[in-house]
N, C-alpha and C positions, 0 to 999 in steps of 0.2 A: 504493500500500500504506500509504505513511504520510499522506496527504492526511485530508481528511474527506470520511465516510461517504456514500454518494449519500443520496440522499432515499427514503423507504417509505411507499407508499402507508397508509392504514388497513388494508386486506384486508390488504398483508402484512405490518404490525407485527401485524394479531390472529393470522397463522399464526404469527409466531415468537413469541408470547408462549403456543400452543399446543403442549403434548404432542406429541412427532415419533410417529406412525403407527409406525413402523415403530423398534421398539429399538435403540439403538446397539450398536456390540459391547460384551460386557463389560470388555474391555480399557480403552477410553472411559475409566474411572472407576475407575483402581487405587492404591493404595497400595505401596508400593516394598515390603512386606513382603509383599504379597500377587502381587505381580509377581515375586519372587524363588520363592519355592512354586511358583505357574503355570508358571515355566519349566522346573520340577525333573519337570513332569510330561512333556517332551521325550524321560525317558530310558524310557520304556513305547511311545513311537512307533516305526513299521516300520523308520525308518532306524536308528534305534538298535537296533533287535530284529536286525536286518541283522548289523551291525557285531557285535554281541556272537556273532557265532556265529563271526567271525573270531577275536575274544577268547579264546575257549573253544581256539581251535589255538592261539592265543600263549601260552597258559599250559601247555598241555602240551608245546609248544616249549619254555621257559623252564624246565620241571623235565628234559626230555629233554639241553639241552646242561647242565645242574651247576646252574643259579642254583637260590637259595635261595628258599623264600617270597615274604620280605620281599625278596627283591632283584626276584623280580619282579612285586612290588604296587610296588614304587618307580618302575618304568618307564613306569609309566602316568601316574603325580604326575607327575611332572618330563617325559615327554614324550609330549605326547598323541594325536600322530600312532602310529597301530599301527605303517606300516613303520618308521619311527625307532625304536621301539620291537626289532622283530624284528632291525635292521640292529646295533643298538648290542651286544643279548642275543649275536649271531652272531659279533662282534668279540670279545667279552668271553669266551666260551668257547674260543674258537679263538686268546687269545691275541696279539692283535693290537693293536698300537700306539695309545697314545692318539693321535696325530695321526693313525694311519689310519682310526680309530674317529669321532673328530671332522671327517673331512674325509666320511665314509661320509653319518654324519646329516646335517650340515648339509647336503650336496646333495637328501639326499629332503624337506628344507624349506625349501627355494628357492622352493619352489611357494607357500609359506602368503605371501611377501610380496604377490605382490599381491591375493591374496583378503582380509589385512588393510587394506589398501590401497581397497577395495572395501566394508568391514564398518565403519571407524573414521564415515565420517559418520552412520550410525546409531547410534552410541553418543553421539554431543554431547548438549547440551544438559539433561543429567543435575544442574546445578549446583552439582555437588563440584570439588575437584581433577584436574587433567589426570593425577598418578599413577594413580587409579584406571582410566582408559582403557588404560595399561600394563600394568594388573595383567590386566585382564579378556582383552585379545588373547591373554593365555597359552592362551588356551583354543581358539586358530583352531585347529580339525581339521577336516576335511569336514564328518563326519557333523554338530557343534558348527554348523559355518557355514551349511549348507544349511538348520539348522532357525529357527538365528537369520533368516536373511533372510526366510525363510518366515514369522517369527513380528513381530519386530521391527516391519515397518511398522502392523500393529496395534495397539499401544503408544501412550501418550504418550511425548512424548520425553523427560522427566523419570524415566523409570521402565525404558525402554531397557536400560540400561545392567548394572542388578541383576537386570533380566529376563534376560539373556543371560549374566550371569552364575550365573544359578539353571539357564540351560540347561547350562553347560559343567560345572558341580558335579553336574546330575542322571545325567548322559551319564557323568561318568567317577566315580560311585560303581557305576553300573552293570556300567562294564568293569572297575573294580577287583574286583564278586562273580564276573563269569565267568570272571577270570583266575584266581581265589583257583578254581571249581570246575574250571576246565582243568584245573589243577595237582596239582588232588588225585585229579582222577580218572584223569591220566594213571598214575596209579601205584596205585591199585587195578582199572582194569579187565582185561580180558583184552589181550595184544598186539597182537592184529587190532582192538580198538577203540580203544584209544590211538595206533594207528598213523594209524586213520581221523578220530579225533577231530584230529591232528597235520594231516593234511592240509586240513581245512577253510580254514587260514589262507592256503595258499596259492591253494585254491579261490576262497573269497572276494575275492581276490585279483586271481586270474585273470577271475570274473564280473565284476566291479567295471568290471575295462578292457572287457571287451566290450562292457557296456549303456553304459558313456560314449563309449563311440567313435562318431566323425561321420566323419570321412574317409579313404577308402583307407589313407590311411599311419600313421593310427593301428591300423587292423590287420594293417598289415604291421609294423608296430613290436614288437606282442603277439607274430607267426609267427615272428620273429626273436628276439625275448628266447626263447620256449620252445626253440628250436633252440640257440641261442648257451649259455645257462644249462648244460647238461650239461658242456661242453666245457671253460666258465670255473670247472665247478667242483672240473674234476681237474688243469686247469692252472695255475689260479691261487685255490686253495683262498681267501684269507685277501681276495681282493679280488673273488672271480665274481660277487656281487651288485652291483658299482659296473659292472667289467666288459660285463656284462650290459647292464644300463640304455646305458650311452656306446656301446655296441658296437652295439646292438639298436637304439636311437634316433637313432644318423648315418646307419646303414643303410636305414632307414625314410626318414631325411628324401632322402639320395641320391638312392633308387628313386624317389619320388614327383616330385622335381624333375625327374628323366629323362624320366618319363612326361608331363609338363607342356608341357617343351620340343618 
């Protein structure tokens, strides 16, 4: 890599001194201002179209248990996973302890370590400060991550970085209007459509795990949280979504281990 150069015939120093046939991608040749825009157009793509229709039940979540507006356009800013989002609104209505609140979140974002873990050597090479790779992971959520890696390797690596960062700002102005119209429509429509509009999120929700799931015991994981989830929520009101998740996913891993054996 660092030696010198093999030797080029004639024929192939006149091909590389020739026009490539076939055009590079546009990415090839960008400007970090123009890389930052490109990636803001992530939030009109299906995954994102996906996700906001989960947005649209958080919001009318969010005016259902008491939050305000502005309390839940903030939830999105500060935390850009939806179920942290829903997990935190559910605490905060219901009353419930900030260490139980904080012990709630941090477990449904256990998951983003290693998908940051996964996303950080595609941002190198940017040659700014190492702060700004800090600032930008704020942005690890699925939908965010999924499009980065999708997008990223077509990049220079110098441009990475504000690229991924124009996707995580285009993705959550997006969820911030469909919360804003969850919210407002949850309270002018008729009750059968705010009910239905309410329930998209856990729809969403539920679709999400079944097109991701690969093996048995990830849907026996699903058949167990739907059964366990009723039971945890008249028994242990203030914790049936933690509940839920530990109770549904030992049981899952159990079953699966038995059958193995």
């Amino acid at each position: 890599m660092f030696g010198r150069s093999p030797a080029h015939s004639p024929s192939d120093r006149a091909a590389m001194t020739e026009p490539s046939a076939t055009p590079e991608p546009p990415t090839q040749s960008m400007t970090r201002t123009r890389a930052f825009w490109r990636g803001t157009l992530a939030m009109f793509g299906v995954p994102a179209l996906v996700l906001y229709a989960g947005i649209l039940g958080y919001g009318a979540f969010a005016r259902e248990v008491g939050l305000t507006l502005g309390q839940a356009l903030a939830l999105p800013i500060f935390l850009q996973a939806l179920p942290a989002q829903v997990v935190l609104a559910d605490h905060a209505a219901r009353g419930a302890s900030l260490a139980a609140a904080a012990l709630a979140v941090s477990l449904t974002a256990v998951r983003f370590l290693p998908m940051t873990v996964v996303l950080m050597p595609w941002l190198r090479g940017h040659g700014g400060p190492r702060w700004h790779e800090l600032l930008v992971v704020h942005f690890v959520a699925v939908t965010v991550w999924i499009e980065g890696l999708r997008r990223l390797p077509t990049a220079p690596a110098e441009v990475r970085l504000v690229y991924y960062l124009g996707i995580g700002i285009g993705i959550l102005t997006g969820t911030l209007v469909s919360t804003a119209l969850g919210y407002l429509a949850a309270g002018t429509l008729p009750q059968w459509m705010a009910a239905a509009l309410l329930f998209t999120m856990p729809l969403t929700f539920l679709l999400a795990m079944v097109e991701t799931s690969r093996a048995r015991t990830d849907y026996l994981a699903i058949i167990a949280g739907v059964v366990i989830a009723p039971v945890a929520y008249i028994w242990v009101p203030g914790f049936d979504l933690l509940v839920t998740g530990l109770a549904g996913g030992t049981l899952a891993w159990v079953l699966g281990r038995r059958r193995r054996t």
